[in-house]
Backbone as a printed PyTorch tensor [residue, N CA C, xyz], in Angstrom:
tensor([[[ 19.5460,  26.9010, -22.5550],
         [ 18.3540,  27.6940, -22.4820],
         [ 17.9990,  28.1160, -23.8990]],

        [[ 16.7270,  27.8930, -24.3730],
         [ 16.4600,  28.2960, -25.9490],
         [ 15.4210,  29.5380, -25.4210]],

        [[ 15.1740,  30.3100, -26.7080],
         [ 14.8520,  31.7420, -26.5880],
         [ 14.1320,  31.5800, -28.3940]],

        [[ 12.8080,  32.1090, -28.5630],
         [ 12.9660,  32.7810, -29.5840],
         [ 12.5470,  33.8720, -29.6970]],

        [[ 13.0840,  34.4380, -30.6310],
         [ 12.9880,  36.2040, -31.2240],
         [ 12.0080,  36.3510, -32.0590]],

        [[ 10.9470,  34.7990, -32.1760],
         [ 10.1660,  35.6150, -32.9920],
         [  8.6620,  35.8470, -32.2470]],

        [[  7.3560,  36.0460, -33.0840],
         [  6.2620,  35.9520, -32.2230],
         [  5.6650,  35.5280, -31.6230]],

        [[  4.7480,  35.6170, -30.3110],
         [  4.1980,  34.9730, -29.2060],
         [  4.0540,  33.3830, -30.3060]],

        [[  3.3800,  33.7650, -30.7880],
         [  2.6190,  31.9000, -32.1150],
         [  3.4300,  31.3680, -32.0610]],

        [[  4.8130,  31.6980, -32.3520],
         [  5.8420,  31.2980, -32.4770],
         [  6.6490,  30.0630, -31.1330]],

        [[  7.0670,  31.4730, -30.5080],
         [  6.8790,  30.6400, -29.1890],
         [  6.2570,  29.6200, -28.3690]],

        [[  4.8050,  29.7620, -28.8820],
         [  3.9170,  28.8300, -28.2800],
         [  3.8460,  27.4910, -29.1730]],

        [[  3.9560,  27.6850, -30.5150],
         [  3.9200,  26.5340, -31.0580],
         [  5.2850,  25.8460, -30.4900]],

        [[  6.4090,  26.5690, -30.3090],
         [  7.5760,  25.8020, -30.1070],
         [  7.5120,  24.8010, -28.3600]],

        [[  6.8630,  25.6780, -27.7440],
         [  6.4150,  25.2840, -26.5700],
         [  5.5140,  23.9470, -26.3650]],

        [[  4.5750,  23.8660, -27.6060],
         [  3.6210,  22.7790, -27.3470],
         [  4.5990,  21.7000, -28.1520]],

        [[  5.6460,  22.0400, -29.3440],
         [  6.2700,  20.9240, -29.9350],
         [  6.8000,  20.1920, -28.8410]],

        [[  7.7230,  21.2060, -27.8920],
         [  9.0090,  20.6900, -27.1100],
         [  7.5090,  19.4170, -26.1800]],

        [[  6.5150,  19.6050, -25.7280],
         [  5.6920,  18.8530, -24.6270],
         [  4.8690,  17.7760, -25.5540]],

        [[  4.7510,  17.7500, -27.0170],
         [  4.1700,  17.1260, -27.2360],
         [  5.3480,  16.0580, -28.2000]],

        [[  6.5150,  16.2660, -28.1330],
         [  7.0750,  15.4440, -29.2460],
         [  8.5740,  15.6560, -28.6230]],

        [[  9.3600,  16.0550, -28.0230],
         [ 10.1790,  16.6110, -26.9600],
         [ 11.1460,  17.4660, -28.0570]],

        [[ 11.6630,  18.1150, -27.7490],
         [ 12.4740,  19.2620, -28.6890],
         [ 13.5010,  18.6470, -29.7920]],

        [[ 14.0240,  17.2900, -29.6970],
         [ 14.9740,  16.7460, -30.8370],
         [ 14.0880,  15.7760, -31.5490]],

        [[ 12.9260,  15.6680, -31.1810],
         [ 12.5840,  14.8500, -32.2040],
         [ 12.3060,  15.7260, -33.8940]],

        [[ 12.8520,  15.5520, -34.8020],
         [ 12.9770,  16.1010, -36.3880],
         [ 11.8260,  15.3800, -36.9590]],

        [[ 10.7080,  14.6380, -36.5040],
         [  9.7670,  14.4110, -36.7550],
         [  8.8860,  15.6710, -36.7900]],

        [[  8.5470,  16.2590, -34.9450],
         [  8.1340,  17.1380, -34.4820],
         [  8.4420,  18.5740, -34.9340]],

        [[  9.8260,  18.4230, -35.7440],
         [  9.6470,  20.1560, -35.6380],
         [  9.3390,  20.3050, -37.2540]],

        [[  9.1850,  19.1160, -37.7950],
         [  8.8500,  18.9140, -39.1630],
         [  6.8270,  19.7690, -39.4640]],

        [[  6.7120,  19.8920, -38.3280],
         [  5.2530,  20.0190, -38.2040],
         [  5.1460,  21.9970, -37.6690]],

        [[  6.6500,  22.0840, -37.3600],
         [  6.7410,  23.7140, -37.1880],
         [  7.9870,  24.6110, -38.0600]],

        [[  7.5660,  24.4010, -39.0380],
         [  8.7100,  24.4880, -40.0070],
         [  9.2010,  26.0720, -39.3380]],

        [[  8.1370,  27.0630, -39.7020],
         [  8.0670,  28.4600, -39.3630],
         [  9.5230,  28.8580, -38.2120]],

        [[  9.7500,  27.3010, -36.9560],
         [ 10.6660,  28.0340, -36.3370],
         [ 12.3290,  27.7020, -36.5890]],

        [[ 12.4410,  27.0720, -37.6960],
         [ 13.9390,  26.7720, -38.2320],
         [ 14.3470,  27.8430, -38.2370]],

        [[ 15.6450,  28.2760, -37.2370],
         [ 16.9500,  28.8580, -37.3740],
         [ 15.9700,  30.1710, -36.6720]],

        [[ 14.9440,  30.3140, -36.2070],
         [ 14.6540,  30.9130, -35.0690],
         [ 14.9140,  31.0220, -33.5350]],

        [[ 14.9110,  29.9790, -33.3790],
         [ 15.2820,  29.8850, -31.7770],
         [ 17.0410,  29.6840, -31.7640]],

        [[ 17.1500,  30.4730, -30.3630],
         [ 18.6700,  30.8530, -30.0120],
         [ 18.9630,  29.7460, -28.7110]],

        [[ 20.4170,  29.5450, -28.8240],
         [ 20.7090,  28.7670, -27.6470],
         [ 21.6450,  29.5640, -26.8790]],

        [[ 20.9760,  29.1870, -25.1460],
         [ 22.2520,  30.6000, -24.7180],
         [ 23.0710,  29.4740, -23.3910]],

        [[ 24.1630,  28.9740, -23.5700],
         [ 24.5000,  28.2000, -22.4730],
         [ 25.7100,  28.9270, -21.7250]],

        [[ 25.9840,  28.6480, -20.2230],
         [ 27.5150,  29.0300, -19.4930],
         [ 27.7860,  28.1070, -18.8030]],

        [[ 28.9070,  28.0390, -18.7260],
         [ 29.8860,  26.9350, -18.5920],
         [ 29.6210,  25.8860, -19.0070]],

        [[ 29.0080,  24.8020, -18.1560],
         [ 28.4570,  23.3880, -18.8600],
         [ 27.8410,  23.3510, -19.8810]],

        [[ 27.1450,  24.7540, -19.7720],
         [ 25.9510,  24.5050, -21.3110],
         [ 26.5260,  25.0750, -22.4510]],

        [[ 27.4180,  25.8720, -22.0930],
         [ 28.5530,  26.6240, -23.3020],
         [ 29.2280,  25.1780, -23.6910]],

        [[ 29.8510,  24.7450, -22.8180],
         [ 30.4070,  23.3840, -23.4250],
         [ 29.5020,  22.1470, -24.1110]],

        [[ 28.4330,  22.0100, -23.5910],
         [ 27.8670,  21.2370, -24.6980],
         [ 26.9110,  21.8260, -25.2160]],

        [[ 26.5590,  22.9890, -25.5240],
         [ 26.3290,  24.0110, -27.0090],
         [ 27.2120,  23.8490, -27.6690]],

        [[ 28.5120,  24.4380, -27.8500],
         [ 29.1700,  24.4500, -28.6380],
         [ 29.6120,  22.7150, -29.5770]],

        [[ 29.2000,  21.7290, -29.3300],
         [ 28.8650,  20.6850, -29.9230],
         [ 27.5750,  20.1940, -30.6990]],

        [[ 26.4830,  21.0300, -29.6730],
         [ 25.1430,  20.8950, -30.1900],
         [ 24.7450,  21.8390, -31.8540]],

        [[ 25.1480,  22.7750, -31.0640],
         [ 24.4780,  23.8250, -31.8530],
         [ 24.9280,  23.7570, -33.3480]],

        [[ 25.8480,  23.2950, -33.7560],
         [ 25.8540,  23.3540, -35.2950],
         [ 25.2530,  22.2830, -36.4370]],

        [[ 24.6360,  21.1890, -35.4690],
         [ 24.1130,  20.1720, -36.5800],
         [ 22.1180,  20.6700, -36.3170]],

        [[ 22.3440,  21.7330, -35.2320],
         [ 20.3790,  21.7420, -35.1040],
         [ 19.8110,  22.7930, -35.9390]],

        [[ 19.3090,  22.7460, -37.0140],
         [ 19.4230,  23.5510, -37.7380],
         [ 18.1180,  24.5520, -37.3280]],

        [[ 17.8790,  23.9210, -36.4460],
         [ 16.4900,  25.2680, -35.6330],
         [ 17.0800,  26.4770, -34.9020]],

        [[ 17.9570,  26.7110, -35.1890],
         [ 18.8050,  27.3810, -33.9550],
         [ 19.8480,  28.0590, -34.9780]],

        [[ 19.2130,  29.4640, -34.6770],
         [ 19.5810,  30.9050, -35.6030],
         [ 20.9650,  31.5220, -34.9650]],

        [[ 20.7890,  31.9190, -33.6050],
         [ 21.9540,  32.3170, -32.9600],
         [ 22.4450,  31.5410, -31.9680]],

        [[ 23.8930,  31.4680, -30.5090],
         [ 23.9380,  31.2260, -29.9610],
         [ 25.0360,  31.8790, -28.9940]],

        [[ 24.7610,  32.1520, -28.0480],
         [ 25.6910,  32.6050, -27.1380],
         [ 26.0220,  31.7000, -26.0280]],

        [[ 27.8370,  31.7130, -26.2380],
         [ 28.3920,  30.6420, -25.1080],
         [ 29.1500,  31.6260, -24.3740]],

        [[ 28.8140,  31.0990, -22.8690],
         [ 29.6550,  32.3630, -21.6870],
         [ 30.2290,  31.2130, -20.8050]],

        [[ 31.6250,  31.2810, -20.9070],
         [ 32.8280,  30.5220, -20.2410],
         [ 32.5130,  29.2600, -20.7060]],

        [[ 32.6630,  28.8220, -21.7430],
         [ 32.2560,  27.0860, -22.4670],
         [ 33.3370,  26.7750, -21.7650]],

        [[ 33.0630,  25.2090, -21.2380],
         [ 33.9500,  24.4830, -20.9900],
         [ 34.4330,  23.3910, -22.0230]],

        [[ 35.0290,  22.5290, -21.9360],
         [ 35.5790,  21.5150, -22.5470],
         [ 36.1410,  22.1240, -23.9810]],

        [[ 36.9170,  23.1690, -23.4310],
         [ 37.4360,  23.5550, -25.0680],
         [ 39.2110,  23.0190, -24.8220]],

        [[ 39.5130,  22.5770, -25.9130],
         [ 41.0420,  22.4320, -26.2470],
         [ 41.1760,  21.1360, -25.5660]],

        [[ 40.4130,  19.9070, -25.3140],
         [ 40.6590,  19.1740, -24.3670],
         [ 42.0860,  18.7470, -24.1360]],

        [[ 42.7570,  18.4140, -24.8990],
         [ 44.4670,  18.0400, -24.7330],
         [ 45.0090,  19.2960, -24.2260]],

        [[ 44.6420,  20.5670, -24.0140],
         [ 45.1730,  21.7070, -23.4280],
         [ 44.5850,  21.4890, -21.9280]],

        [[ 43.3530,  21.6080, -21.8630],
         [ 42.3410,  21.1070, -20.5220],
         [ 43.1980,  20.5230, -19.5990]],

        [[ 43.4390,  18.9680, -20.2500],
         [ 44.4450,  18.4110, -18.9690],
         [ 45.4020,  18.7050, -18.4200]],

        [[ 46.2350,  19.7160, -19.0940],
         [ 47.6070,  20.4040, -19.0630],
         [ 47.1010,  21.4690, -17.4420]],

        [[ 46.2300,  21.7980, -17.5760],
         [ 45.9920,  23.1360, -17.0380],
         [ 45.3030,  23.0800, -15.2620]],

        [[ 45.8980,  23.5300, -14.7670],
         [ 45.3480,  23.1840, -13.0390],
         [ 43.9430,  24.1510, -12.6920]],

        [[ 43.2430,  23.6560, -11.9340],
         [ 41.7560,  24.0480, -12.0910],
         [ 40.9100,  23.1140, -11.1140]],

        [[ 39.6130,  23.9890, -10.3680],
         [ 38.9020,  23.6160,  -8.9590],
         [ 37.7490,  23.0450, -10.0010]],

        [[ 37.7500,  22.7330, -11.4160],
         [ 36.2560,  22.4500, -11.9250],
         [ 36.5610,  20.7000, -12.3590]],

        [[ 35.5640,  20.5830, -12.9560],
         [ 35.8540,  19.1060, -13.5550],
         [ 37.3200,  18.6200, -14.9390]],

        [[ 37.4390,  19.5380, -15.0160],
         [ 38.7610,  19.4330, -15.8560],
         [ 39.7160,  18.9130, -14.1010]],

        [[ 40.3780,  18.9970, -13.6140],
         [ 41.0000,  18.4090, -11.9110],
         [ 40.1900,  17.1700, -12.3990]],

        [[ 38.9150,  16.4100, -11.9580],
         [ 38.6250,  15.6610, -11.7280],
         [ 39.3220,  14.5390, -12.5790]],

        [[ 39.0910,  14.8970, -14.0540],
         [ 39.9520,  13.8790, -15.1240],
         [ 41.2550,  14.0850, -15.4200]],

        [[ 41.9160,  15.3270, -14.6380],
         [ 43.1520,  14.6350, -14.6360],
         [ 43.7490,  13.8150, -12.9840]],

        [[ 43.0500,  13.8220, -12.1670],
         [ 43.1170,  12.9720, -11.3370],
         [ 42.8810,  11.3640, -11.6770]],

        [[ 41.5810,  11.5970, -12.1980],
         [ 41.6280,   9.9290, -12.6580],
         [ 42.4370,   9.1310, -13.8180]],

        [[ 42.6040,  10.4510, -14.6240],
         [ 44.1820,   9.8700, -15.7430],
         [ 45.0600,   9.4980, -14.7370]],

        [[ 45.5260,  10.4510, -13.6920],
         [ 46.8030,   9.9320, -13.0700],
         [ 46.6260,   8.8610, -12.2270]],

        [[ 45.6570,   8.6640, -11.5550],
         [ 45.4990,   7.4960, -10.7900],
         [ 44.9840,   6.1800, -11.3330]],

        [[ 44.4950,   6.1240, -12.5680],
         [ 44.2340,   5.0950, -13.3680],
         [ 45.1510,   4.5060, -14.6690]],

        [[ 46.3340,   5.7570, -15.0170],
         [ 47.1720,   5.5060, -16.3000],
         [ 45.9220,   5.4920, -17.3010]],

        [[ 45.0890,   5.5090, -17.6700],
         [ 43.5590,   5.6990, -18.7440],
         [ 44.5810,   6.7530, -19.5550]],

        [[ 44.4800,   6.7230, -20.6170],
         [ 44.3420,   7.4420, -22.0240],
         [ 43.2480,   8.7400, -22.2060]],

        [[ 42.8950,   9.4430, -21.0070],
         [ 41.6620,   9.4540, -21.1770],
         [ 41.2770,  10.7590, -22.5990]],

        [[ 42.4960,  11.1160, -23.2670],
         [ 42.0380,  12.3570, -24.3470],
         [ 41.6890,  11.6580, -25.3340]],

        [[ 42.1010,  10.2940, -24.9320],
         [ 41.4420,   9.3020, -27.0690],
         [ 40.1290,   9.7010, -26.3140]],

        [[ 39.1440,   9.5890, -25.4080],
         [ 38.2570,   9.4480, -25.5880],
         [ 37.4140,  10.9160, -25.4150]],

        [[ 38.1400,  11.9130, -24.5430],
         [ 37.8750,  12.9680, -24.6250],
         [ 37.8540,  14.1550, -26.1260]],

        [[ 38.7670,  13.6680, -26.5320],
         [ 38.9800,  14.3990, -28.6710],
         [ 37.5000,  14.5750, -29.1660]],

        [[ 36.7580,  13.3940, -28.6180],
         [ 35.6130,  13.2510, -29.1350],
         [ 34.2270,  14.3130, -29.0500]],

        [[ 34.7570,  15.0740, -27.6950],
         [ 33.4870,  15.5890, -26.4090],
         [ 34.7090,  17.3100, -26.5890]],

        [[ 35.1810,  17.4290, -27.7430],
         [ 36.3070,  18.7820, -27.6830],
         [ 34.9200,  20.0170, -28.0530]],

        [[ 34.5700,  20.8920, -27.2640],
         [ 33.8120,  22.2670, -27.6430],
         [ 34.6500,  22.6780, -28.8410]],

        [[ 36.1540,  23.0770, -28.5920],
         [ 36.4520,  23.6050, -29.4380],
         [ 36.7740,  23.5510, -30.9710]],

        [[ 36.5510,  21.9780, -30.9480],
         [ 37.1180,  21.0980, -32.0130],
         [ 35.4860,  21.1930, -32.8510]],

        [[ 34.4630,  21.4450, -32.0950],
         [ 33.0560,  21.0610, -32.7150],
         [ 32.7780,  22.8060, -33.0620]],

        [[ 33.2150,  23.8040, -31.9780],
         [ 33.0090,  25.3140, -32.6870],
         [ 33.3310,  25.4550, -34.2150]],

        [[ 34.4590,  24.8990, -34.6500],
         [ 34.3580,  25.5380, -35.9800],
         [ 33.5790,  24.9870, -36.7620]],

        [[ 32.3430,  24.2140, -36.4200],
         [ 31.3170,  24.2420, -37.5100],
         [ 29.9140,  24.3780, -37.3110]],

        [[ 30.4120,  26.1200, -36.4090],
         [ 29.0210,  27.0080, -36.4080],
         [ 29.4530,  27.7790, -37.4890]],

        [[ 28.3510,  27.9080, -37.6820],
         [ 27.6350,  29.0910, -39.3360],
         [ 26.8540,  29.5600, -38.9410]],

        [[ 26.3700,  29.9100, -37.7540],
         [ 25.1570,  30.9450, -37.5740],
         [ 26.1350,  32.2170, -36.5090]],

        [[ 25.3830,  33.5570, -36.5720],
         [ 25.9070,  34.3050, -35.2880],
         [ 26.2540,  33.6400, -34.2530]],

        [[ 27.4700,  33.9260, -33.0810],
         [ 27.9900,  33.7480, -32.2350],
         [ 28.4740,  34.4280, -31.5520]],

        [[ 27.8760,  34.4720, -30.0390],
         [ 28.7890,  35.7230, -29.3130],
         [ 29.0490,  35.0650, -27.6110]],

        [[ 30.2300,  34.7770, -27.8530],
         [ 31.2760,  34.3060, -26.7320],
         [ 31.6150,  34.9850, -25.5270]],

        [[ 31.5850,  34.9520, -24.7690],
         [ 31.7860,  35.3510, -23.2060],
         [ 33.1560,  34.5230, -22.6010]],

        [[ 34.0510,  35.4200, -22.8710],
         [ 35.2040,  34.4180, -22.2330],
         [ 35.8050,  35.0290, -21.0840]],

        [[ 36.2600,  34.3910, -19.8130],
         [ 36.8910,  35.3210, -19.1430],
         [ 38.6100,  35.3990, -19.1440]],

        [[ 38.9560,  36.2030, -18.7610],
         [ 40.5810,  36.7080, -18.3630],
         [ 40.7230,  35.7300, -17.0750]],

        [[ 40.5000,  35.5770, -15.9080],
         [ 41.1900,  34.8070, -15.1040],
         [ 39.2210,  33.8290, -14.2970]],

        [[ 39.7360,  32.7230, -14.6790],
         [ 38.5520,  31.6210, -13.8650],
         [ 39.0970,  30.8210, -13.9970]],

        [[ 38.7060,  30.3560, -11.7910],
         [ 39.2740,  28.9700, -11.6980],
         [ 38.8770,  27.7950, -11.4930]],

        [[ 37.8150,  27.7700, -12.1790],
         [ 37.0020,  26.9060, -12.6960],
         [ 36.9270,  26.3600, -13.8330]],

        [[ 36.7510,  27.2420, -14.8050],
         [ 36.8520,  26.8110, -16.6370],
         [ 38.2390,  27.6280, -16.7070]],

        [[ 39.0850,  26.9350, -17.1930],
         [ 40.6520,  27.7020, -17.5600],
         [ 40.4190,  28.5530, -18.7530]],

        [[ 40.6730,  29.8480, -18.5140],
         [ 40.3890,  30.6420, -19.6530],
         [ 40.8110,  30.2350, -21.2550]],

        [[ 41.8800,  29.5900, -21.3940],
         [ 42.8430,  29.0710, -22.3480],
         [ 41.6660,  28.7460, -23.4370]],

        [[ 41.2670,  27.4440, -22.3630],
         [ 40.0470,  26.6150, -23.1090],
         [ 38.7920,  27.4250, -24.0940]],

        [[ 38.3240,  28.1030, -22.9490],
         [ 37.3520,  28.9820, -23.3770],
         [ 37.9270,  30.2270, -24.6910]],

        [[ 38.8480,  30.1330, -24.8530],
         [ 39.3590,  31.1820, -25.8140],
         [ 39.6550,  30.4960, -26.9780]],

        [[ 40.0440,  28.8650, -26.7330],
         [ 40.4260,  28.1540, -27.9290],
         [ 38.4480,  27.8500, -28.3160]],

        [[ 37.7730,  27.3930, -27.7160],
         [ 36.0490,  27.9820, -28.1530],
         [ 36.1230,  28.6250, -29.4010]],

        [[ 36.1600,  30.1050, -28.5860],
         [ 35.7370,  31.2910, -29.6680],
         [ 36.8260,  31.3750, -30.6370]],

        [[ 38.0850,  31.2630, -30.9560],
         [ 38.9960,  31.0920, -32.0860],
         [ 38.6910,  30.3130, -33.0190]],

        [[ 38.4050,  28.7790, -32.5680],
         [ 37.6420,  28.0410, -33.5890],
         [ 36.3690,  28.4780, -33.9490]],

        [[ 35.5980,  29.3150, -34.3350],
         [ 34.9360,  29.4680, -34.7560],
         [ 35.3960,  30.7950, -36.1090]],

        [[ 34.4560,  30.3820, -36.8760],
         [ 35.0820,  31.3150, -38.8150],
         [ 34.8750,  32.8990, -38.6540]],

        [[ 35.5030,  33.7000, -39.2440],
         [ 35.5570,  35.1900, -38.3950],
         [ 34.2730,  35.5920, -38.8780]],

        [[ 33.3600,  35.3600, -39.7880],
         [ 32.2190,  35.9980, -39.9560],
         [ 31.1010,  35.6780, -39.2820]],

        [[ 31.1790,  34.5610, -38.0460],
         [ 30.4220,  34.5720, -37.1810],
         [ 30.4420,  34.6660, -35.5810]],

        [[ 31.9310,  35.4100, -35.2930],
         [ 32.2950,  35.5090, -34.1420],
         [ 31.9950,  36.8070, -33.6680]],

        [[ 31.1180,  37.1900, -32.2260],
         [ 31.5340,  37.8700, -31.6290],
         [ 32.0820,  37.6980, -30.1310]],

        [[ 33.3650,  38.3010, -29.6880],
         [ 33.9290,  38.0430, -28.3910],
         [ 33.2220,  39.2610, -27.3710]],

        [[ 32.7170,  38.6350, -26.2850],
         [ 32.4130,  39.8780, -24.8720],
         [ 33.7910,  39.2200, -24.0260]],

        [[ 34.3800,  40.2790, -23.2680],
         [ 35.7670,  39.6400, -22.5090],
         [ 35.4060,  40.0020, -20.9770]],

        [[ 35.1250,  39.2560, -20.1250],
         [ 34.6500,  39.2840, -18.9790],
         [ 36.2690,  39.1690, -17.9830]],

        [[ 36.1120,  40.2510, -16.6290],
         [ 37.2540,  40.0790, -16.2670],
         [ 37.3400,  38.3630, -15.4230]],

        [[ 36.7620,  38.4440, -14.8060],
         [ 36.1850,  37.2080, -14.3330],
         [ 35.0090,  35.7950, -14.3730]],

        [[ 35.6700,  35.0530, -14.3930],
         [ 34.1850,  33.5850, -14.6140],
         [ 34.4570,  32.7490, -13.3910]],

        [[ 33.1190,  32.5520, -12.8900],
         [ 33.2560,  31.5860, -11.5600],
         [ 33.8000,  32.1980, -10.5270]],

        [[ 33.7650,  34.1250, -10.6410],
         [ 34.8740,  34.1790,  -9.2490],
         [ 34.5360,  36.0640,  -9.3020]],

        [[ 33.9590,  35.9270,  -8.1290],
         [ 34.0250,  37.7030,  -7.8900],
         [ 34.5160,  38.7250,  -8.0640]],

        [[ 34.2550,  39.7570,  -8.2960],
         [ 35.4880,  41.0410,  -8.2780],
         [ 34.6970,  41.9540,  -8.0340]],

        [[ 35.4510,  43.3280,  -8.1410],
         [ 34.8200,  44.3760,  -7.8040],
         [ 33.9330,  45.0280,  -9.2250]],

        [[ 32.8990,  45.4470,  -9.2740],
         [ 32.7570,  46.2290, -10.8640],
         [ 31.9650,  44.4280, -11.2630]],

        [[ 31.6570,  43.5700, -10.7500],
         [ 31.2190,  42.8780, -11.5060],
         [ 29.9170,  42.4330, -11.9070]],

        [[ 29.0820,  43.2740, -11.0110],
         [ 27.4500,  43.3310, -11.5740],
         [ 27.5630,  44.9350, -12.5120]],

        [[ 28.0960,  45.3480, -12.7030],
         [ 28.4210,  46.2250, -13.6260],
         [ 28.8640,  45.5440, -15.3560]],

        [[ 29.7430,  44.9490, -14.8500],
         [ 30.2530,  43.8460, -16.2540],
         [ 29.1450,  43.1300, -16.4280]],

        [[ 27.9700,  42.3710, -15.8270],
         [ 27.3840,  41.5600, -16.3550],
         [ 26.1570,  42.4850, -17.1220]],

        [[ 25.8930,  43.5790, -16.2160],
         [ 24.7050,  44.5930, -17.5090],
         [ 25.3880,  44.6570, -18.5700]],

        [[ 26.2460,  45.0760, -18.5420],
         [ 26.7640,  45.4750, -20.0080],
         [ 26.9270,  44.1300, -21.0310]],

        [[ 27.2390,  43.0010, -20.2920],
         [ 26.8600,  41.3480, -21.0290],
         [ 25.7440,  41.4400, -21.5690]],

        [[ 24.5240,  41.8420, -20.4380],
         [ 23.1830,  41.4970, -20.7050],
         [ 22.2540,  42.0130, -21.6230]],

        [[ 23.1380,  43.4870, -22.0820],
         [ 22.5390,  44.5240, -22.5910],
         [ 23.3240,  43.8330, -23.9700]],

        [[ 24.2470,  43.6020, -24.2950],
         [ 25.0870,  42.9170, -25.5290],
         [ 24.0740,  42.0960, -25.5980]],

        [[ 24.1450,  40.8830, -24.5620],
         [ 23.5350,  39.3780, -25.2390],
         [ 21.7610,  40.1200, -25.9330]],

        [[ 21.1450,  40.9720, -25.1040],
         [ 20.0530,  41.6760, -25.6940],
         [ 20.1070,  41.8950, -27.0520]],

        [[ 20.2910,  42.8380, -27.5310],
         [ 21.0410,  43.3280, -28.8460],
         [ 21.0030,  42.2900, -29.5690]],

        [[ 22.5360,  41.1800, -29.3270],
         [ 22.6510,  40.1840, -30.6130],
         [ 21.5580,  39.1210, -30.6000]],

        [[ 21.0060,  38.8620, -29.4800],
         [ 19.9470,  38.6550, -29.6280],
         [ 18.1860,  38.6450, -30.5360]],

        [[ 18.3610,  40.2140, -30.4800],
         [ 17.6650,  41.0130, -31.4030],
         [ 17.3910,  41.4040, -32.7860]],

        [[ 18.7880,  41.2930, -33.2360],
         [ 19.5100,  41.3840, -34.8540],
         [ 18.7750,  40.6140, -35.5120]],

        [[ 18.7980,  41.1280, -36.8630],
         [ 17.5620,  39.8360, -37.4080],
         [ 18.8800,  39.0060, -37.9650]]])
């Protein structure tokens, strides 16, 4: 999900780039200079996991917030038991003998976090059994301490009590860093 913080013009020009030239073409945003390192990327789970690959070579993209990234630590990933798509590939490692981390090293969140340089503010949880927390923590570690911030969620992918309570207080954070110039 992209966001920008700056003015309506702003927005709208970015709006007519993304429909008239689609959002990666570097042709197109060559024609909106104004929004380099303006617009924010905000992804969870899947999109935390491939944000955290995206986001450091697009240089349009000022901040980003990842909440429960997946595909972090991949050689840890397979280690780790889990109802999300991490299970799926280690099922098919085991039932195929496949190699499959030569090709996974490649697709690592966490291996691609440490080369954000813009603000960052991470959403990781304490127990989800879906994205293994491990992963999501090796995320936000790889990344350089002057652009990390951690929110610690008790839960990802999984209910509790107090937990539309925890997410205002996310929302009111992601607001804020959001906001920061």
């Amino acid at each position: 999900m992209f966001f920008t913080k700056a003015r309506t013009d702003i927005a709208t020009s970015s709006a007519a780039a993304w429909k008239t030239c689609g959002w990666r073409s570097q042709l197109c945003w060559s024609f909106f200079p104004v929004v380099a390192g303006q617009v924010a990327y905000s992804g969870v789970s899947f999109g935390g996991g491939i944000g955290a690959p995206a986001v450091p070579w697009d240089a349009r993209v000022g901040r980003v917030h990842l909440q429960e990234p997946t595909f972090g630590h991949q050689a840890l990933r397979l280690t780790l038991p889990c109802i999300g798509s991490g299970e799926a590939v280690r099922d098919f490692q085991s039932q195929h003998g496949f190699h499959v981390i030569d090709t996974l090293a490649y697709y690592d969140a966490a291996s691609a976090a440490r080369h954000l340089r813009i603000p960052a503010l991470v959403a990781v949880a304490l127990f989800d059994p879906i994205v293994s927390p491990p992963g999501q923590f090796a995320v936000f570690n790889a990344i350089a301490e002057p652009f990390k911030r951690l929110f610690v969620l008790q839960t990802g992918h999984f209910g509790h009590a107090g937990q539309q309570q925890q997410l205002w207080e996310m929302k009111r954070e992601l607001a804020s860093f959001f906001m920061e110039p």
